[in-house]
N, C-alpha and C positions, 0 to 999 in steps of 0.2 A: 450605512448601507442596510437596505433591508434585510432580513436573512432567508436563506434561499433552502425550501425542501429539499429531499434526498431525490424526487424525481428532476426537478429541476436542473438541479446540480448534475446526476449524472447522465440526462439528458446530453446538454450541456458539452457533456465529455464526452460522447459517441465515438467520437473521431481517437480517442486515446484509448478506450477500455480494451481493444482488442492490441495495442503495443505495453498496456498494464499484465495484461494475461500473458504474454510471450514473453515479457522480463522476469516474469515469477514462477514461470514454467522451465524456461532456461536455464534460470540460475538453481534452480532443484536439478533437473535433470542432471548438470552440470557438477554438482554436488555429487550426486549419487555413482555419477560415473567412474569418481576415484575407486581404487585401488581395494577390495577389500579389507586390508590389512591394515590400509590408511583408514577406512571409512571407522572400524574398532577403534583405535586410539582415537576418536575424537569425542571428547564430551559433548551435553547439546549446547552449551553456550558457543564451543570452536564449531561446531553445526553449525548455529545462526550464523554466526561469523562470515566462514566459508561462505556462507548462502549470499549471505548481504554483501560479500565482497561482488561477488557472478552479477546479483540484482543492480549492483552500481555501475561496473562496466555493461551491463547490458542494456541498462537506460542509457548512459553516456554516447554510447553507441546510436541507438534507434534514435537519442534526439537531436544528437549532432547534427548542427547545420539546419534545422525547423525551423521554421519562419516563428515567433513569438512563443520560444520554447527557451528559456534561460536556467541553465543551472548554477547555483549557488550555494559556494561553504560555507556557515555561520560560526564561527567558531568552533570547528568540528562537526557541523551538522550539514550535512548532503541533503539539499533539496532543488528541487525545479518548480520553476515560476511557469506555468501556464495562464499567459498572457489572456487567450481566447479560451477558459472558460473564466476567468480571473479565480484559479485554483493555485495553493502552492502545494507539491506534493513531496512526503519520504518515505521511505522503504522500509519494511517491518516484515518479521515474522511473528505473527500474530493467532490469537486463539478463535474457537467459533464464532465470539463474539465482538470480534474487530481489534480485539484491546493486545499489545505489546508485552510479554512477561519481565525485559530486562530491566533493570535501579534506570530509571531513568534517568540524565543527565542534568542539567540547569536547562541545556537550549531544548530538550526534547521536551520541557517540561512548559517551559514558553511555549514551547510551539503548538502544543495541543490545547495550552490553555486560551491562542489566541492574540499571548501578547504579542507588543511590537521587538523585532527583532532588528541590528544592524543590517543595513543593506537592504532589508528585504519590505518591497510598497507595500501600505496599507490600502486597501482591507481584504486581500484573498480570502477565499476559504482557505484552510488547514486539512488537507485529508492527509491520511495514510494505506499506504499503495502495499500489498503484501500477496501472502502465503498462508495458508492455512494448511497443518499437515493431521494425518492420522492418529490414532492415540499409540503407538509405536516409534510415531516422531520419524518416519521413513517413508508413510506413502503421502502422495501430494494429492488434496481433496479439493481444491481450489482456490483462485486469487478471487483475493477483495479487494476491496474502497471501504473505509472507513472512516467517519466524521469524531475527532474526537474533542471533547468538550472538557478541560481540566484532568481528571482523575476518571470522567465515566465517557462513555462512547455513544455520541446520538443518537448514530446508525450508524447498519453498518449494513454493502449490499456486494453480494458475490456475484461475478463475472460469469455468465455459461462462457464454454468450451466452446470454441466455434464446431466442434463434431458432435454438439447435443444442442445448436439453436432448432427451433420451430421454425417456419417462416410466418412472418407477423407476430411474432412473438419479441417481448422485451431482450434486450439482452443482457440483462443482469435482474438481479431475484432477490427482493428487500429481503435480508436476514436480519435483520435486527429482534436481538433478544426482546419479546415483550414480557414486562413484568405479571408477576403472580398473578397481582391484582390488578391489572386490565382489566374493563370491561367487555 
């Protein structure tokens, strides 16, 4: 299969990127709504945690019952098969530049790098669908998409807010880290 740009690709996904931004919106918000006393006791790893838990029931939710929207466990790994844009997607809280801080797993490691996994058709894309937060690790700065390629991140492109589109404007805004030495 040939390989497909980041315009292409999230083209492509139009139809999802505003249920991407409302699962990563949700599941913060949702987060944050605990308890103050709860919010203290939690390191950031139980932060992600909690988050990714909200992120998965709130995708389960929005794509229950979707015509060509299949969710799948790989061995402990939560992802959904989009049929129509032939994307597979999982859930991350991730830094500006699209990439995941946690030891990654064996399957999370397949799965960025591409490989074939059980159950899951070849050849979707591999993105990851996420959260970007503050340097406070408290305020929410926006969802991404993320293309990740082994250990580094293709690209990576952030979602507007549906209360800051333009009209005739894109709705998502390539952030991909460019290198030093770019031209």
């Amino acid at each position: 299969m040939p390989k497909r740009s980041i315009t292409e690709i999230m083209e492509a996904m139009e139809g999802f990127l505003d249920d991407f931004d409302q699962i990563a919106r949700e599941a913060h918000s949702r987060y944050r709504a605990y308890s103050p006393a709860d919010l203290l006791e939690l390191d950031v790893r139980a932060q992600a945690a909690c988050t990714y838990a909200h992120m998965v029931a709130a995708a389960d939710r929005r794509f229950d019952g979707r015509p060509r929207v299949r969710p799948l466990e790989i061995r402990g790994l939560k992802v959904w098969l989009l049929d129509e844009p032939n994307v597979v997607i999982r859930l991350k809280k991730m830094d500006e530049n699209g990439a995941s801080r946690r030891y990654p797993t064996k399957q999370a490691k397949a799965f960025d790098a591409g490989k074939e996994l059980p159950n899951l058709p070849m050849p979707p894309v591999r993105l990851t669908i996420g959260y970007h937060l503050d340097r406070t690790g408290t305020q929410f700065v926006r969802s991404q998409v993320a293309h990740p390629e082994g250990r580094s991140i293709a690209w990576c492109a952030a979602i507007v807010a549906q209360e800051d589109r333009e009209a005739d404007k894109p709705i998502w805004i390539d952030v991909t880290r460019q290198s030093r030495f770019a031209a």
